[in-house]
MDTraj code that builds the backbone (N, CA, C; nanometers):
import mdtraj as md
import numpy as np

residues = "UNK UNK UNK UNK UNK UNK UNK UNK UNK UNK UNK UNK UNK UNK UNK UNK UNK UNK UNK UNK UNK UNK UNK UNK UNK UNK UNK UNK UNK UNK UNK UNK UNK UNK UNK UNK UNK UNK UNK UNK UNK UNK UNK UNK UNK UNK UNK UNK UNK UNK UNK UNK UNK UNK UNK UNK UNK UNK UNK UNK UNK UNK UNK UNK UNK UNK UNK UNK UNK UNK UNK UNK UNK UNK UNK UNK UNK UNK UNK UNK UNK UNK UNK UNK UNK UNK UNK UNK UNK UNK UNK UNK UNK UNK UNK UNK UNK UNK UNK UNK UNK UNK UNK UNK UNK UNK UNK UNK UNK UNK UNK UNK UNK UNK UNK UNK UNK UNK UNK UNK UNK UNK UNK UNK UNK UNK UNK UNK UNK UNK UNK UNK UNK UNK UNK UNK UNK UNK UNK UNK UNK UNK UNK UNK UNK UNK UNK UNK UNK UNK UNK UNK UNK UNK UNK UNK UNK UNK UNK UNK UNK UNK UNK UNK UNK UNK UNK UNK UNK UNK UNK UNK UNK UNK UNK UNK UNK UNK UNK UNK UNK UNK UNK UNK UNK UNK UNK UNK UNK UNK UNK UNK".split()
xyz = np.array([
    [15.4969, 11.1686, 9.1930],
    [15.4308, 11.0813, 9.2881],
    [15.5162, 10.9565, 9.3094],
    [15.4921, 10.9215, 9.4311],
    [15.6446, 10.8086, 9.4663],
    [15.5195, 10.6703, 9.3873],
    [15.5845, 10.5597, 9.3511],
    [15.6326, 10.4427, 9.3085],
    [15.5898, 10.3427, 9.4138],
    [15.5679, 10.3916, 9.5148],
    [15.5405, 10.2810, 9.6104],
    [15.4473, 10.4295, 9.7371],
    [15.3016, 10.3872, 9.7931],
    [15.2594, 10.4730, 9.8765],
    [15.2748, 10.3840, 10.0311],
    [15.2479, 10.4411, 10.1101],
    [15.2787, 10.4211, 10.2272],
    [15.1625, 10.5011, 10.3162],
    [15.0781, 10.3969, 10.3988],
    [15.0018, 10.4921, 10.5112],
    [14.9744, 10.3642, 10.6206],
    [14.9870, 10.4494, 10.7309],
    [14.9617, 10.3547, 10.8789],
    [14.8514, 10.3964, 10.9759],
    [14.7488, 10.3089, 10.9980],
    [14.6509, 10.3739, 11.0646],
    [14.6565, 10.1893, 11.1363],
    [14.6227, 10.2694, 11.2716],
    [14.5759, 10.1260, 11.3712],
    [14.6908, 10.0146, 11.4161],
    [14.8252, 10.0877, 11.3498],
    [14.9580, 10.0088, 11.3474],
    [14.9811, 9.9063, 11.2774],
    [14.8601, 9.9258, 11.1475],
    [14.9226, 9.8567, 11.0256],
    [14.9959, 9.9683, 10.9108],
    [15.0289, 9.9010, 10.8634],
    [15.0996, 9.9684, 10.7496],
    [15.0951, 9.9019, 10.6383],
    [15.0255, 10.0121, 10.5301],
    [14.9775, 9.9604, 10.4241],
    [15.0766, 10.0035, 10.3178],
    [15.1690, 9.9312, 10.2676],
    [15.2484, 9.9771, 10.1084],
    [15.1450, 9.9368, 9.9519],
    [15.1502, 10.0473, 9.8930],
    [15.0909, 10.0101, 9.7783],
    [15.1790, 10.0506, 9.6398],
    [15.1328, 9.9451, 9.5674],
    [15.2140, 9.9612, 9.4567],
    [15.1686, 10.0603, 9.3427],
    [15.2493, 10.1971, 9.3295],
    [15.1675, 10.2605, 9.2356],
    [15.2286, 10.3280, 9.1195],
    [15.2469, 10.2188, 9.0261],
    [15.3032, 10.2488, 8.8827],
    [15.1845, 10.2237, 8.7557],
    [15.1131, 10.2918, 8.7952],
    [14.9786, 10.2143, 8.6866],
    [15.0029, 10.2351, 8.5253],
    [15.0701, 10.3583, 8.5185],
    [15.1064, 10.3271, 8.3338],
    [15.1893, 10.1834, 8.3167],
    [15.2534, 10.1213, 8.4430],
    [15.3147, 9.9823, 8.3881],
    [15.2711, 9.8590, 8.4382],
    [15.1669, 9.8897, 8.4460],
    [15.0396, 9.7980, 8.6100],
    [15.1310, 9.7513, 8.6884],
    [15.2226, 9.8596, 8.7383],
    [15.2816, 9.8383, 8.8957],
    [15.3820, 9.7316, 8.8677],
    [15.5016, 9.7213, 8.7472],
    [15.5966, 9.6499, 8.7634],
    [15.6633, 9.7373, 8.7851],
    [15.8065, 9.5869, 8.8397],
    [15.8697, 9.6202, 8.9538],
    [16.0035, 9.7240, 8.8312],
    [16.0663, 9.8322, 8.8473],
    [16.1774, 9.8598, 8.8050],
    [16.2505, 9.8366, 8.9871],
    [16.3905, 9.9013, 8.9097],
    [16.5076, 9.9282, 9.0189],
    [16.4104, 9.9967, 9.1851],
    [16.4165, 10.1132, 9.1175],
    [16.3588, 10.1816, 9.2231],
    [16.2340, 10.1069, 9.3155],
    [16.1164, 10.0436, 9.2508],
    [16.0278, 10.0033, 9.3238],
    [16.0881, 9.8665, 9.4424],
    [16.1920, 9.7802, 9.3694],
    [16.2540, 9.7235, 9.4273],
    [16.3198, 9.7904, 9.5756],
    [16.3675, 9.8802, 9.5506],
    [16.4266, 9.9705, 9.6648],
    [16.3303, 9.9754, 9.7731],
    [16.2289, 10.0580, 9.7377],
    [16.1498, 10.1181, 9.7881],
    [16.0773, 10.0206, 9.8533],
    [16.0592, 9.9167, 9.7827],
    [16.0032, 9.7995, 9.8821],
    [16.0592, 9.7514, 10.0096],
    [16.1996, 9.7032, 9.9607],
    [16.2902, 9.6498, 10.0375],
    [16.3435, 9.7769, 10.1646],
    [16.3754, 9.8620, 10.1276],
    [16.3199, 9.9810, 10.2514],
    [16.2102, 10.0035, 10.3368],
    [16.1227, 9.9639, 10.2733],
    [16.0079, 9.9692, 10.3897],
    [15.9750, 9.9038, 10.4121],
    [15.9905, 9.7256, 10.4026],
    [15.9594, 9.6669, 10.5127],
    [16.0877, 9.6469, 10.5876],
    [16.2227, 9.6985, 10.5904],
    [16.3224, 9.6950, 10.6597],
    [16.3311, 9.7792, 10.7639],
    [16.2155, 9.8596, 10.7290],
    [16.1803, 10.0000, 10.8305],
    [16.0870, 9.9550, 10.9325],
    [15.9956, 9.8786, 10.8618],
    [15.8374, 9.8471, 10.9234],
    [15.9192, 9.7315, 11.0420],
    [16.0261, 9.6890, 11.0190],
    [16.1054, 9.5270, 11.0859],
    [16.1252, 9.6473, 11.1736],
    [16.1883, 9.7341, 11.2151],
    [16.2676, 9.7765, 11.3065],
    [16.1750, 9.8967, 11.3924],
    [15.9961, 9.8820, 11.3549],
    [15.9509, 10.0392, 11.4445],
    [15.8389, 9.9950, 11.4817],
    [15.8654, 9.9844, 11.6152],
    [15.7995, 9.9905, 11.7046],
    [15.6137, 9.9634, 11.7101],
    [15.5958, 10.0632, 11.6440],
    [15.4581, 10.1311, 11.6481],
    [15.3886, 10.0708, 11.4972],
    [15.4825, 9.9566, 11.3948],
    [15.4229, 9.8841, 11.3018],
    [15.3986, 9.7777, 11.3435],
    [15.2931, 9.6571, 11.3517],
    [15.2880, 9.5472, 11.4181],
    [15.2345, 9.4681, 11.2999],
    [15.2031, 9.5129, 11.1743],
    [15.1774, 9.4038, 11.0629],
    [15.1770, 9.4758, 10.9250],
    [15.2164, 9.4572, 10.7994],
    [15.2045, 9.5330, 10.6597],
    [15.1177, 9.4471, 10.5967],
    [15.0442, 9.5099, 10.5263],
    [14.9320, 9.4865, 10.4111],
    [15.0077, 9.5592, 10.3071],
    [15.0706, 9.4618, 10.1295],
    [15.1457, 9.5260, 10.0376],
    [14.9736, 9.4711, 9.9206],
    [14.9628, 9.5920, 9.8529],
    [14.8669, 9.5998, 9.7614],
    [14.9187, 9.6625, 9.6536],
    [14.8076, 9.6714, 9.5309],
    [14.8471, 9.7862, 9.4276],
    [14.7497, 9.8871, 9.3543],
    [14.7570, 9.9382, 9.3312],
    [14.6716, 10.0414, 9.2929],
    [14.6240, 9.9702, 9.1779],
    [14.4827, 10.1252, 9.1581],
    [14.3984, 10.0288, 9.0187],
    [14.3435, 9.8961, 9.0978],
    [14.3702, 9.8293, 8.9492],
    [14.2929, 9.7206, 8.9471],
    [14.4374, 9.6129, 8.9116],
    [14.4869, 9.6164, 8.9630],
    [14.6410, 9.5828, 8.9123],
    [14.7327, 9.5298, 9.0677],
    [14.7857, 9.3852, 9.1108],
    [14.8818, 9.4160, 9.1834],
    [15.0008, 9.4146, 9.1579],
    [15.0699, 9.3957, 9.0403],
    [15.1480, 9.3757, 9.0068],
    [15.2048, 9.2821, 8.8378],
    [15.2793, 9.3127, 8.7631],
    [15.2876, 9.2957, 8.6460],
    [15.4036, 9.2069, 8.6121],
    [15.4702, 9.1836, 8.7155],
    [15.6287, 9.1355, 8.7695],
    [15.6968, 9.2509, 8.6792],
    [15.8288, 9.1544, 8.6597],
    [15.9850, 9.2817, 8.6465],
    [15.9558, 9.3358, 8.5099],
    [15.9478, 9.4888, 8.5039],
    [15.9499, 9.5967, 8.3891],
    [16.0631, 9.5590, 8.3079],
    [16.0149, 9.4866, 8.1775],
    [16.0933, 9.4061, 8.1284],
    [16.1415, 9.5467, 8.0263],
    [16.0741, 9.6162, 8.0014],
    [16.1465, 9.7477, 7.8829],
    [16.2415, 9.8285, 7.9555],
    [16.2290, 9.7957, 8.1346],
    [16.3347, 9.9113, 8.1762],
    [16.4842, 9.8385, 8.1431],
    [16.4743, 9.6838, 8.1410],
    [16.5498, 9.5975, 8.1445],
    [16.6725, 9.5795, 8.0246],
    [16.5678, 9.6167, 7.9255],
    [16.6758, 9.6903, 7.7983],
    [16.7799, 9.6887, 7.7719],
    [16.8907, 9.6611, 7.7366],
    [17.0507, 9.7355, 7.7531],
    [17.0698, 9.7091, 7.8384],
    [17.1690, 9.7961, 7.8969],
    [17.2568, 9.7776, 8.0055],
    [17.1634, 9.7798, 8.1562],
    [17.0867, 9.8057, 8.1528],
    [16.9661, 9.8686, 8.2745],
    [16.9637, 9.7385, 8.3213],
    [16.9200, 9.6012, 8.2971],
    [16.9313, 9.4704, 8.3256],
    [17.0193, 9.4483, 8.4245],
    [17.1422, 9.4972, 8.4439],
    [17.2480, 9.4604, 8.5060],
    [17.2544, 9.5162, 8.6232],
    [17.1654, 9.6417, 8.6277],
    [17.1031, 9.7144, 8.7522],
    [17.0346, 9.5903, 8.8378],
    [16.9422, 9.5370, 8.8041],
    [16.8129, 9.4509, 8.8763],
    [16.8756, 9.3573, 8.9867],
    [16.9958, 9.3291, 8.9762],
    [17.0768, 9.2213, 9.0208],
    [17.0154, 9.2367, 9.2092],
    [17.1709, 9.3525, 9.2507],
    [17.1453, 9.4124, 9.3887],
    [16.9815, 9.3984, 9.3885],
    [16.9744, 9.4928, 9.3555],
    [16.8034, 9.5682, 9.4611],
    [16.7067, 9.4605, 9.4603],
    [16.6992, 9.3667, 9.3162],
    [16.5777, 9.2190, 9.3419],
    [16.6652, 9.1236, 9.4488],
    [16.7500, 9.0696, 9.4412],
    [16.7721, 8.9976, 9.5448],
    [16.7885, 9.0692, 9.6682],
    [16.7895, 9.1816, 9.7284],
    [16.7768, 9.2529, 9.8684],
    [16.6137, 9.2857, 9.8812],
    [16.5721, 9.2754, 9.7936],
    [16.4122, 9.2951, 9.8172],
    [16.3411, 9.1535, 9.8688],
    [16.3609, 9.0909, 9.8300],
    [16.3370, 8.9178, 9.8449],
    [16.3799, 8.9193, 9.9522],
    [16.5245, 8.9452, 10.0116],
    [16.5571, 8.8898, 10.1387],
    [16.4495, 8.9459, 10.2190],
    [16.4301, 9.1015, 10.1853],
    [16.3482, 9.1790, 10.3222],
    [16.2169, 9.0867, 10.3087],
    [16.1991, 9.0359, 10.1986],
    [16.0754, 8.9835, 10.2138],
    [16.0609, 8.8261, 10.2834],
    [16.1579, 8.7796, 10.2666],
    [16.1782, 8.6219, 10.3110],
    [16.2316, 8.6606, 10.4842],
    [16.2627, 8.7501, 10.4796],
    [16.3469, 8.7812, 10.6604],
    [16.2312, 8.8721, 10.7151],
    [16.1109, 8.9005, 10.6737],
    [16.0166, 9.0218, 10.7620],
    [15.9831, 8.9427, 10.8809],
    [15.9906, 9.0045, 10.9802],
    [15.9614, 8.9214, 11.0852],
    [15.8224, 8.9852, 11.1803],
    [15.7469, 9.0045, 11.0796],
    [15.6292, 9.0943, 11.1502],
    [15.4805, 8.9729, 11.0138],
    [15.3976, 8.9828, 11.0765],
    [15.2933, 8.9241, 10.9761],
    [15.2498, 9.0287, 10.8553],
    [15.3106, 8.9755, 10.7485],
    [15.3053, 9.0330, 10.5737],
    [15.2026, 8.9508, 10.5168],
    [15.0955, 9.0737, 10.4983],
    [14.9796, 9.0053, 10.4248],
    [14.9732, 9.1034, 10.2780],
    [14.9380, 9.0086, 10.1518],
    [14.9120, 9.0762, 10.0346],
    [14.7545, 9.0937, 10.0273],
    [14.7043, 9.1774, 9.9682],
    [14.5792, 9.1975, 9.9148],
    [14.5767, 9.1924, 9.7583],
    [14.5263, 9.1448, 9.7060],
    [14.5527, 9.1401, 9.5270],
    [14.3948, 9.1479, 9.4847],
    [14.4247, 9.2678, 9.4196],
    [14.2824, 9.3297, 9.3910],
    [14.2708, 9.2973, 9.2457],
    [14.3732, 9.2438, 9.2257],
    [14.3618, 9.2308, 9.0345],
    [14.4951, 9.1426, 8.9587],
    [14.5337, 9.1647, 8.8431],
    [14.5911, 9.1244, 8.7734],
    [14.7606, 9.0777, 8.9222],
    [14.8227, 8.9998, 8.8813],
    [14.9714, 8.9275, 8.9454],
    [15.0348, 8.8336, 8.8713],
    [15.1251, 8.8518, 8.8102],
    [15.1713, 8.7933, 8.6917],
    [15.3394, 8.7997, 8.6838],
    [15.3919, 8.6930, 8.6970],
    [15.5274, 8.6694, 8.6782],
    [15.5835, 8.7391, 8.8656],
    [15.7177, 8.8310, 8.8640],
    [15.7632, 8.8792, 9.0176],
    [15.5985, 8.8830, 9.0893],
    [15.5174, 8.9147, 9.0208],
    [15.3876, 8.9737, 9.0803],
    [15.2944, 8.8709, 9.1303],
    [15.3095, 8.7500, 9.0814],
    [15.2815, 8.6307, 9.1443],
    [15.3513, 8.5661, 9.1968],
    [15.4844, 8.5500, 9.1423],
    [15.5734, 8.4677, 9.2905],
    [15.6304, 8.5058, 9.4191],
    [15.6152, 8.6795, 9.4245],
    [15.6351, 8.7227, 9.5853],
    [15.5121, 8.6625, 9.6585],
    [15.4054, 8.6521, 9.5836],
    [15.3074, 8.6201, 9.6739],
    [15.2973, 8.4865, 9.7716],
    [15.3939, 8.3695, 9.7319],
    [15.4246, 8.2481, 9.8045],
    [15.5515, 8.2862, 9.8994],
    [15.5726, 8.4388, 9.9023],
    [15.6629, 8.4764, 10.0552],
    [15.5737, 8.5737, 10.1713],
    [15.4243, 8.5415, 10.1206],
    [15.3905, 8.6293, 10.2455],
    [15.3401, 8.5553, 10.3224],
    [15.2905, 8.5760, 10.4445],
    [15.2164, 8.4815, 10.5631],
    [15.0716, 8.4911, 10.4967],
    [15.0031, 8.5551, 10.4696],
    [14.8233, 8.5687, 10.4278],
    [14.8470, 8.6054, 10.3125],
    [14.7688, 8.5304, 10.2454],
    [14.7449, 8.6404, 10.0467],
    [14.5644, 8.6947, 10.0359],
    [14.5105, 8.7431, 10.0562],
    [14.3941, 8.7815, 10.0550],
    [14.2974, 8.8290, 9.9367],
    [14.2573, 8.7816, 9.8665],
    [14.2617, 8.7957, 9.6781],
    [14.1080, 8.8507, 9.6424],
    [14.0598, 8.9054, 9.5397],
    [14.0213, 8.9403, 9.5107],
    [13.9332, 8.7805, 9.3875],
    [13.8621, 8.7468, 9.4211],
    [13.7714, 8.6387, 9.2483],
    [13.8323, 8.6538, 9.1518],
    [13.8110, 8.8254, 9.1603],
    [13.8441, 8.8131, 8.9729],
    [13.9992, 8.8323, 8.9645],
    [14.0580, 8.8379, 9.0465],
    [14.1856, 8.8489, 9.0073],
    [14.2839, 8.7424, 8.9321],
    [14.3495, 8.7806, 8.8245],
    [14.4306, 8.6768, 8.7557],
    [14.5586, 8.6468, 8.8083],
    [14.6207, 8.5463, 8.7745],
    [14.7783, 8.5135, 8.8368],
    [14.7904, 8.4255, 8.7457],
    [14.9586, 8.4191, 8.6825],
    [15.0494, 8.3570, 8.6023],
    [15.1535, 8.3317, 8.6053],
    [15.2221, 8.2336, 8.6117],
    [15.3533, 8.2279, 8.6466],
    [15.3996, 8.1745, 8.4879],
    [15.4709, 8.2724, 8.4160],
    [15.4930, 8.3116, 8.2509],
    [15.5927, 8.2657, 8.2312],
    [15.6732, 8.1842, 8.2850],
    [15.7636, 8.1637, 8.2725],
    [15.8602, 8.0521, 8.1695],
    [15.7743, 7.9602, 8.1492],
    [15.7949, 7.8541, 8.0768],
    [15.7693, 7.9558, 7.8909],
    [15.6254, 8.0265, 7.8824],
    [15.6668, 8.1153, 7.7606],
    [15.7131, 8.1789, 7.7684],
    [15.8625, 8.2104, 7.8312],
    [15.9153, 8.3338, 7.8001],
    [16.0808, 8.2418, 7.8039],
    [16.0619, 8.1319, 7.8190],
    [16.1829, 8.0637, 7.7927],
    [16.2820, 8.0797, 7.9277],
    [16.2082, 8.1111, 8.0760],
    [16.3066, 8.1732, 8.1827],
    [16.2763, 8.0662, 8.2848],
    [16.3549, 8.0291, 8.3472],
    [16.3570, 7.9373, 8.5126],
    [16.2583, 8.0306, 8.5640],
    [16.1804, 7.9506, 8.6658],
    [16.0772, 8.0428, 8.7565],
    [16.1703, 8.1067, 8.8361],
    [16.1243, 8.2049, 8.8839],
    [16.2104, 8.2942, 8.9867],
    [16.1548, 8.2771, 9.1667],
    [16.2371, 8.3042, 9.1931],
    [16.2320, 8.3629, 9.3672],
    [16.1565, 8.2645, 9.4532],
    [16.2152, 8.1777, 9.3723],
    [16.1965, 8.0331, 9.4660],
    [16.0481, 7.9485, 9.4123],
    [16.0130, 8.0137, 9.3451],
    [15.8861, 7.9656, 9.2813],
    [15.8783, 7.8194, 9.2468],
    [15.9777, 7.7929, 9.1645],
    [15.9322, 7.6273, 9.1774],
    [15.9352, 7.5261, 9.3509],
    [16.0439, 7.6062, 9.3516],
    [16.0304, 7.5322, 9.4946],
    [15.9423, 7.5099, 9.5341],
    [15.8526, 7.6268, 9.6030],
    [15.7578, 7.6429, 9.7463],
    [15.6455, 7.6355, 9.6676],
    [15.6239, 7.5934, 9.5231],
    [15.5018, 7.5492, 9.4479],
    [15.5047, 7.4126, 9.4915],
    [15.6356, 7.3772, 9.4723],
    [15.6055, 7.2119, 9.4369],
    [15.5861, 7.1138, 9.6011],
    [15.6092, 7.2543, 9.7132],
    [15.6083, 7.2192, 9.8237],
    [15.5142, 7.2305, 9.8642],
    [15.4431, 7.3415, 9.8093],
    [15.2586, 7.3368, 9.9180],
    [15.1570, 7.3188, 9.7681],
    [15.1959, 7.2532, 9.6926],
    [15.0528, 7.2159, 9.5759],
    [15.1674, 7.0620, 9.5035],
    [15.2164, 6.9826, 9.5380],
    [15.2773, 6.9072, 9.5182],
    [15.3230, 6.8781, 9.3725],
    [15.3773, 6.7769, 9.3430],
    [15.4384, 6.7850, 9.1636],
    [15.3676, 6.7940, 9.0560],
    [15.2086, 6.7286, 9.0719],
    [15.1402, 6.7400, 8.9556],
    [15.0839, 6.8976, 8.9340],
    [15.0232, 6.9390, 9.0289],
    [14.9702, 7.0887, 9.0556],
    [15.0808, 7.2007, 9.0112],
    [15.1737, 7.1825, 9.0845],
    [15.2925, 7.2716, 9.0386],
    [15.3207, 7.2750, 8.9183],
    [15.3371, 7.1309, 8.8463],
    [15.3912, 7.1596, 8.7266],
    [15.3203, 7.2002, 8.6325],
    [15.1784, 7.1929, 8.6554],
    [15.0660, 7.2184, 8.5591],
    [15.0734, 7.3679, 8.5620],
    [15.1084, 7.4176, 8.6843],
    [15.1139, 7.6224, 8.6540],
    [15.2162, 7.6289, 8.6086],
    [15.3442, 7.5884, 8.6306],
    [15.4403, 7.6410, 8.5781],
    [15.4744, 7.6127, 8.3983],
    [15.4317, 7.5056, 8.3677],
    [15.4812, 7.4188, 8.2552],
    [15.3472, 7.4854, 8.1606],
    [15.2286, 7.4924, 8.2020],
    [15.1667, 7.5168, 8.1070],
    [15.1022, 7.6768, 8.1003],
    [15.1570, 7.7674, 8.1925],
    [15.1282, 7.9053, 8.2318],
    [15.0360, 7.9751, 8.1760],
    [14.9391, 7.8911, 8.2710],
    [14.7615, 7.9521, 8.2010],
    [14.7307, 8.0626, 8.3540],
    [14.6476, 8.1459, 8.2928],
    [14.5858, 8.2038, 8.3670],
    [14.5027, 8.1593, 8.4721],
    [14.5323, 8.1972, 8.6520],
    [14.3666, 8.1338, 8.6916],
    [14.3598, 8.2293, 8.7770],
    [14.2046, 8.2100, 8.7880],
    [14.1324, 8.3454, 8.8471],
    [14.1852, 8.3058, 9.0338],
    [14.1335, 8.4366, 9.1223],
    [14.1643, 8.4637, 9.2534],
    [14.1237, 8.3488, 9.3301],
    [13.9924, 8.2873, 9.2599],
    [13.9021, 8.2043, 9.2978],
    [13.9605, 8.0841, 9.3174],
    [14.0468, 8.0124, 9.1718],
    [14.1155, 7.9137, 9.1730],
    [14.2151, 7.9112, 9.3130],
    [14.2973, 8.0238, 9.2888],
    [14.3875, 8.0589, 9.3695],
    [14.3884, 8.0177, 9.5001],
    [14.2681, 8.0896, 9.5533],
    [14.2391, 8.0364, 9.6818],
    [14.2021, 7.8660, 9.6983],
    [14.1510, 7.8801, 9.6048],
    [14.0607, 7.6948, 9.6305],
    [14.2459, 7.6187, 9.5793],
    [14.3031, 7.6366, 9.5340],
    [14.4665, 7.5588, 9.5610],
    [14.5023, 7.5831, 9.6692],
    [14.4756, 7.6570, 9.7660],
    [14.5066, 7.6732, 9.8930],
    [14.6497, 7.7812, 9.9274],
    [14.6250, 7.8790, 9.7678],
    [14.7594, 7.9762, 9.8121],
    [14.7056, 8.0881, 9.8811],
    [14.6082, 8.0892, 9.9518],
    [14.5606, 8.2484, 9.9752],
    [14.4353, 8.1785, 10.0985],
    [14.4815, 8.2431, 10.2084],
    [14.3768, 8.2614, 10.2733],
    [14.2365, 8.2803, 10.2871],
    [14.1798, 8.3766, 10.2323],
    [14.0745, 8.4831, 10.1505],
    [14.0321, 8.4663, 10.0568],
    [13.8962, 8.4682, 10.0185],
    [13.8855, 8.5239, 9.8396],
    [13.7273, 8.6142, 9.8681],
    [13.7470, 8.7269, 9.8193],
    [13.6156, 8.7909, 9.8060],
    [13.6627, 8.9281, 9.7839],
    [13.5492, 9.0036, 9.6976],
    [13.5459, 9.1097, 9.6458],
    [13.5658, 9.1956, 9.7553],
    [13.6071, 9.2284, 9.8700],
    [13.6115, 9.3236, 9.9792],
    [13.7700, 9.2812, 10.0611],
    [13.8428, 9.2004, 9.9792],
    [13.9734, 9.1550, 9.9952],
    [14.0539, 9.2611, 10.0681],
    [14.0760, 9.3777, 10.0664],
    [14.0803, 9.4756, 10.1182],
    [14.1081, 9.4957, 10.2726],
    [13.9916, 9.5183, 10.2510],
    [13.8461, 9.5660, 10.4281],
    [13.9511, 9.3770, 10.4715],
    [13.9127, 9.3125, 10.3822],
    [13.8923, 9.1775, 10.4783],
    [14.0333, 9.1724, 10.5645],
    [14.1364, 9.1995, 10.4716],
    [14.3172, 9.1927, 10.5079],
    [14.2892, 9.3077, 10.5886],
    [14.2500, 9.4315, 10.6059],
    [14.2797, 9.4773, 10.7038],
    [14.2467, 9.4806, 10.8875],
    [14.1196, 9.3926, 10.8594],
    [14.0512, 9.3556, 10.9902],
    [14.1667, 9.3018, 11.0328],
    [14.1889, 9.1718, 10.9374],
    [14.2635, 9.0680, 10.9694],
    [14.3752, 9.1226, 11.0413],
    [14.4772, 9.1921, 10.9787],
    [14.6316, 9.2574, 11.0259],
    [14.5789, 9.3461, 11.1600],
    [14.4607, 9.4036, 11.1750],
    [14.4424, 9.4402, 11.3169],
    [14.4110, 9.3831, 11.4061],
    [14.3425, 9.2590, 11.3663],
    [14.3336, 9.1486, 11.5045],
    [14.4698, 9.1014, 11.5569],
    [14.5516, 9.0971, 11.4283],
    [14.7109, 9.0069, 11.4435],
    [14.7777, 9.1344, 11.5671],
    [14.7178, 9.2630, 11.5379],
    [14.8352, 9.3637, 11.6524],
    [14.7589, 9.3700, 11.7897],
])
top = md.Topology()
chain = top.add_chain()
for i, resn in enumerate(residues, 1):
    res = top.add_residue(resn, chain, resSeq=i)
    for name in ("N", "CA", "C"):
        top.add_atom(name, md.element.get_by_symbol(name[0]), res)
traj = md.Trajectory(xyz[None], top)
């Protein structure tokens, strides 16, 4: 079963993330697979907006740190930074739905989409300060740009968990409600 699903009805196009033995972190391949399809969705016609979700109860876990291992690390280079670009260069309206857990890559793609549409109970973390790593993919930046220095530094510096709810009420997400879903997809069909 592919790593990333794909279905288009109404001329959205929905990618979902589906690695659930690793709650949908990113290896090499999912990177690919991402960065391919919205490079596809940029160039056809008959796509006019993507909704990226994940299966389960899970949107994402950020980077599969066991594939990372050894030499495998040195893989991530290419395919995460070409995935980011497709994501920072989509030129079509990219909305996330986060039905659940987003934590580390899995929370900071989410400050590159146009709509984040969240789920209450969903958690988000930006882990970075315990794990001894610079935030990634621009994360401090565009934190400290739309939740200003005190807000920012309080997620990043002290990398607590907050629910979908918080999320939204900081003003990173459009949305918040248990039908996050249904709601992102109305939404991406009014946008076509």
């Amino acid at each position: 079963m592919s790593k990333l699903l794909s279905d288009v009805s109404d001329n959205v196009q929905v990618l979902t993330f589906n690695r659930p033995e690793t709650k949908n972190a990113f290896d090499v391949e999912l990177f690919e697979l991402l960065r391919d399809s919205l490079n596809s969705a940029k160039d056809n016609s008959d796509i006019f907006s993507v909704i990226v979700t994940g299966s389960n109860d899970t949107f994402s876990s950020g980077v599969d740190l066991t594939s990372m291992l050894g030499n495998a690390g040195n893989d991530y280079e290419e395919p995460f930074e070409t995935c980011i670009d497709a994501l920072v260069e989509f030129n079509k309206p990219l909305i996330a739905s986060v039905n659940g857990v987003a934590v580390g890559g899995g929370a900071t793609i989410l400050l590159h989409f146009d709509s984040v549409f969240i789920s209450p109970n969903a958690k988000i973390k930006y882990p970075f300060s315990d794990l001894g790593l610079v935030p990634e993919v621009g994360s401090s930046y565009l934190l400290f740009h739309l939740l200003g220095y005190q807000k920012a530094s309080q997620l990043l510096f002290e990398a607590n968990w907050i629910s979908g709810k918080e999320f939204f009420e900081l003003g990173l997400a459009q949305y918040v409600g248990d039908d996050c879903f249904n709601q992102a997809f109305e939404y991406a069909k009014r946008l076509s």
